[in-house]
N, C-alpha and C positions, 0 to 999 in steps of 0.2 A: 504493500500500500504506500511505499516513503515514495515509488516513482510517480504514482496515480497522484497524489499531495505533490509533487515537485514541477510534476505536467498542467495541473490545476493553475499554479503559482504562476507559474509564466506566464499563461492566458490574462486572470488578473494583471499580472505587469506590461503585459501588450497593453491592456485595456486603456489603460494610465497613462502608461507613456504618449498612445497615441492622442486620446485626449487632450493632456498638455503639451503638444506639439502642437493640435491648433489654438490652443487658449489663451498660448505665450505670441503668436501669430496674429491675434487677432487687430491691435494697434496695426499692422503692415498691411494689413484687408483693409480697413478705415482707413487707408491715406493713402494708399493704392488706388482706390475705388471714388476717395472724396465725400464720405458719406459725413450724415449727421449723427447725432447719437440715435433721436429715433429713428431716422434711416437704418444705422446697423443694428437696432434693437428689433425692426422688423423683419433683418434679413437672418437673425441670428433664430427665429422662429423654425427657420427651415431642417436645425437638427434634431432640436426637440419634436418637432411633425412628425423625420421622419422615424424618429426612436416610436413614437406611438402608434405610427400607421407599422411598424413592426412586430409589436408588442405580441396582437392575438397572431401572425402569423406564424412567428419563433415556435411561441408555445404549439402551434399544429404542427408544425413541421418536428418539433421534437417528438410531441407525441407520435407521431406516423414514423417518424424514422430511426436517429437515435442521438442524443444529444454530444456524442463522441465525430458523429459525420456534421452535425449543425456548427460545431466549433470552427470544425475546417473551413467550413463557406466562409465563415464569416468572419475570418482571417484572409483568406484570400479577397475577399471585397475590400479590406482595408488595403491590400497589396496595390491592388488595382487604384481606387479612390484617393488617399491621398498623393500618390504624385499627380493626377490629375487634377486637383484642386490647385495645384502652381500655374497650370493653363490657363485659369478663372481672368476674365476680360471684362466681366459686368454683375454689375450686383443681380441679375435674374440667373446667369450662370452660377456665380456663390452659394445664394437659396437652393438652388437642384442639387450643385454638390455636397452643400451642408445637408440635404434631404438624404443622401446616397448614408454620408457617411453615420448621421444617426442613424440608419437600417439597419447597418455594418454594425455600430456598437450596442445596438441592443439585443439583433441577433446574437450576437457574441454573450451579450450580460446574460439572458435567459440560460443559454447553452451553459458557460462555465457555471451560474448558481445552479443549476438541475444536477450539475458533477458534485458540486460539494453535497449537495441534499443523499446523493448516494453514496459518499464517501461516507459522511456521519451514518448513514444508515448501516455501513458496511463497518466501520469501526464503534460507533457507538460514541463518538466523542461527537462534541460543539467545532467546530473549526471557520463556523460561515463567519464571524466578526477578523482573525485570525486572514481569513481570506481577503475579506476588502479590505485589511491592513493591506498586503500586498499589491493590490490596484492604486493605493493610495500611495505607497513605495514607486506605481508607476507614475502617478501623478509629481511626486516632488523630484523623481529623476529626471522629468521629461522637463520640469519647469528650469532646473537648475543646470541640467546640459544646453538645451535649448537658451536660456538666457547666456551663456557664457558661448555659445554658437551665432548667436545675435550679436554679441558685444567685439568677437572677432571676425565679424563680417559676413559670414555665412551663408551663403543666398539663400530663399524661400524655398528653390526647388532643388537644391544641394542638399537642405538640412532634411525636407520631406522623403528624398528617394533614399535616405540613408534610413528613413525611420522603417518606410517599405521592405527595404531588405531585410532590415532586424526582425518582420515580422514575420518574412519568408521564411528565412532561417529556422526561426526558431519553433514554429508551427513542424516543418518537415522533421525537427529534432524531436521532437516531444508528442507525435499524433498517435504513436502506437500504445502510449503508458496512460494515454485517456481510457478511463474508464465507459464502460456498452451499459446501456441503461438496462435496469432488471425488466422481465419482461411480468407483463400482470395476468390474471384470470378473467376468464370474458366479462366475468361481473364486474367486476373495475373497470374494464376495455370501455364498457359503458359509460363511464364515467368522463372517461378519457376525452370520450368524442362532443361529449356533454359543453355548451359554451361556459361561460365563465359563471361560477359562482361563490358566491362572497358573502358568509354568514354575519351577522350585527358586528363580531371581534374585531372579523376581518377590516371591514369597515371600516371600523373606529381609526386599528390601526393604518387603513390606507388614508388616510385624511392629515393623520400624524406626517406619513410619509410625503404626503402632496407637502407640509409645510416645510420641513426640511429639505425633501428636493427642488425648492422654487429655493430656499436660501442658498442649494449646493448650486445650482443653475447661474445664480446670482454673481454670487462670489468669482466663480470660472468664467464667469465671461466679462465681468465687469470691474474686477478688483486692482487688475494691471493697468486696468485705464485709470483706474481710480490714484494709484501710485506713484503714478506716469504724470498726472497734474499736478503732483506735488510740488513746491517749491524748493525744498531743501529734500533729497534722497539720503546725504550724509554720504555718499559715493555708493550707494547700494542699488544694482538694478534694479529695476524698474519692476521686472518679478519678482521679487520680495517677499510679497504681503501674498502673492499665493503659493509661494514655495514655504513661506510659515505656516499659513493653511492649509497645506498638501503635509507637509512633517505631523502636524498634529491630527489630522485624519489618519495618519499611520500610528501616533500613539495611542490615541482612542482606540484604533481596530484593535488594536495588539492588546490592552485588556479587557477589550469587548465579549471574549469568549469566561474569562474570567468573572466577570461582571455577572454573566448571562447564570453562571453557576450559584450565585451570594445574593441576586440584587431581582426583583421581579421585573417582569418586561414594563408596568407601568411606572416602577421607581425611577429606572433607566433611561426611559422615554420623557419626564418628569427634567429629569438634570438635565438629560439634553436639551430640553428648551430651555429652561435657565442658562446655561452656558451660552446659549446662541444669541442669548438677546443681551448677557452682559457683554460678550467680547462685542458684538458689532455696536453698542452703546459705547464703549470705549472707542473704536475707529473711528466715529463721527463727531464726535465728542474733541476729541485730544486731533493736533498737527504735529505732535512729535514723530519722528519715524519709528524708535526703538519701540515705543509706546503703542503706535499701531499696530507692530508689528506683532507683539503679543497680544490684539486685540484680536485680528485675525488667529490667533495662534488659539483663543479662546474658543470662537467660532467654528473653527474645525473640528475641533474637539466637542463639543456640542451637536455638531453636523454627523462624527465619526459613525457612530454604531445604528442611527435610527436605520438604516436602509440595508443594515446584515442582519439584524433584530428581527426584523419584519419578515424579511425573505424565510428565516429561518423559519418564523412561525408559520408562513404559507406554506412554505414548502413540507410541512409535516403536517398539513390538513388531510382528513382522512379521504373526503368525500369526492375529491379528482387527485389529480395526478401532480404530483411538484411542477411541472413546467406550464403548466394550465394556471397551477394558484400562483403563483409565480405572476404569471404574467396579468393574469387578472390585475393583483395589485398594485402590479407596478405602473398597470394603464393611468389608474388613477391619481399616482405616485408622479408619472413622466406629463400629467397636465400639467402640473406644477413647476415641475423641471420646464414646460415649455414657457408658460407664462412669466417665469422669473426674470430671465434676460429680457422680456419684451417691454413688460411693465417699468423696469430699471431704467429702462433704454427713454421711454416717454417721460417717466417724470423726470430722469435726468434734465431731458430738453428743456423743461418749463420751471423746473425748481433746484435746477445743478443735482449733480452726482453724492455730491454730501449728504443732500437732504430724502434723496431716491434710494438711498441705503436705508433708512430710518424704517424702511417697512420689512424690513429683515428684522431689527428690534420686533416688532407688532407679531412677527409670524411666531420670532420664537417664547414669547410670551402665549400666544394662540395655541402651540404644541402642547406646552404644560399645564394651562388648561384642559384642554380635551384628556389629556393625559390620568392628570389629577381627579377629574369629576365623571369621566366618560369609561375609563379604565376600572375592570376591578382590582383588589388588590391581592389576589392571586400571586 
């Protein structure tokens, strides 16, 4: 099982890295293109669209086929997509490619969480927080190579075909130690084929979710711009504040599976809103850099566990199949992830970026609510 855990891990670390290969990119879109903020707050709509218009297909194509051949696809679609996103010539071009490449990573997300739901099922351990630790290791790698690949000149489409390759590679390394999905009994099969279904829990908890993924959406697309206005960096790239936020989603993850064993799913969910609304009260709040940058650092950490928390619980629902509850909730989950950047993107235009964060405060306030009074204490 250490190779099926070590072929998982990589998947997670594509995930991340490629992510923050466009999110570190996105300033170079904006000034490329000549856009406004809600300009690119509209155009940025198109990856979240396309992570949702993916959502219920992953989950059918897992169930029919097997979440060990769904990974490949959807690795090789990032193969393909981004070096083509360096072509990009017009903001309607952008939107289709950012539509491509959400498909690519939520195929992807669905496929590797259905491997972990089998791993624990096969070991008997917690590993799903443990595991987006590792996406989030791809996220602070991609931000801090990427910014130091930025700073020494790096072209757009230099830095993209390198990340290409690293996916190629490492997909062909690691496809045989992916885990074949268990196969079920026709009574279940029924289930399988069953559309989405989401009991009151579930619910509650995807609502949690929609609020933290419109703050993780937030943060990744708009926090380097945010840092990038700054007046004094103190000589610190300009990714920064999301390579502080990317480090702390990896610390979170990483006592995330810990937590899950001492702490009940609504105590957890509970802090994490607390955290998200103190750290982003402090970024908006304070123009110190160091100060930010622990604000952000707050944020992540608050953001960290809600979206391996959740999955885990979907994914051990009895009544369908892991990649069906999976995706169910993350349908709900990836509204939020869509409207995050968009919303950010408008009120930036009409009230500045300072003031367009403030509703990351509201959400994460909003989390621990629901959390607290909607949550049993189970």
């Amino acid at each position: 099982m250490l190779q099926a855990r070590l072929a998982i891990s990589v998947l997670f670390l594509l995930c991340g890295l490629n992510f923050a290969s466009w999110a570190i990119r996105i300033p170079d879109f904006k000034e490329f293109l000549s856009m406004s903020d809600a300009e690119l707050g509209s155009i940025l709509m198109g990856l979240p669209i396309g992570s949702m218009v993916s959502l219920p297909i992953a989950g059918l194509l897992i169930a029919r086929f097997n979440s060990k051949v769904i990974c490949l696809l959807a690795v090789i679609l990032y193969v393909i997509i981004i070096p083509a996103l360096t072509f990009i010539s017009s903001s309607l071009f952008l939107f289709i490619g950012l539509f491509a490449f959400g498909m690519a990573g939520d195929i992807l997300n669905i496929s590797m969480n259905t491997q972990v739901v089998s791993l624990e099922k096969i070991t008997n351990k917690k590993v799903m927080s443990s595991s987006h630790a590792i996406f989030s290791i791809g996220l602070m790698l991609g931000s801090i190579v990427g910014g130091y690949l930025i700073k020494y000149d790096i072209t757009l489409k230099q830095h993209y075909f390198l990340i290409a390759l690293c996916n190629l590679f490492s997909i062909l390394a690691i496809y045989r130690y992916l885990l074949t999905d268990s196969t079920r009994n026709d009574e279940e099969n029924v289930e399988v084929k069953a559309k989405f279904k989401l009991n009151k829990y579930l619910i509650i908890l995807s609502f949690v979710a929609f609020c933290g993924m419109l703050c993780e959406g937030a943060m990744a697309d708009w926090i380097s711009l945010y840092f990038k206005s700054l007046p004094d960096l103190s000589g610190f790239p300009f990714t920064i504040g999301f390579s502080s936020f990317a480090f702390s989603m990896v610390i979170g993850r990483l006592l995330g599976d810990w937590a899950a064993k001492h702490l009940s799913v609504r105590n957890i969910l509970l802090i994490n809103g607390l955290l998200i609304a103190l750290g982003m009260t402090i970024t908006v709040l304070f123009s110190q850099v160091f100060v930010l940058i622990f604000g952000c650092f707050l944020t992540g950490l608050g953001i960290s566990t809600i979206v391996p928390m959740i999955y885990s619980q979907a994914g051990n629902t009895r009544d369908t199949s892991p990649a069906m509850a999976i995706a169910a909730v993350s349908t709900i989950a990836y509204v939020g992830f869509m409207l995050g950047p968009v919303v950010i993107g408008f009120l930036s235009e009409y009230y500045g970026l300072n003031r367009a964060l403030i509703l990351l405060i509201i959400l994460g306030v909003l989390a621990s609510g629901i959390s607290k009074f909607a949550l049993s204490k189970e």
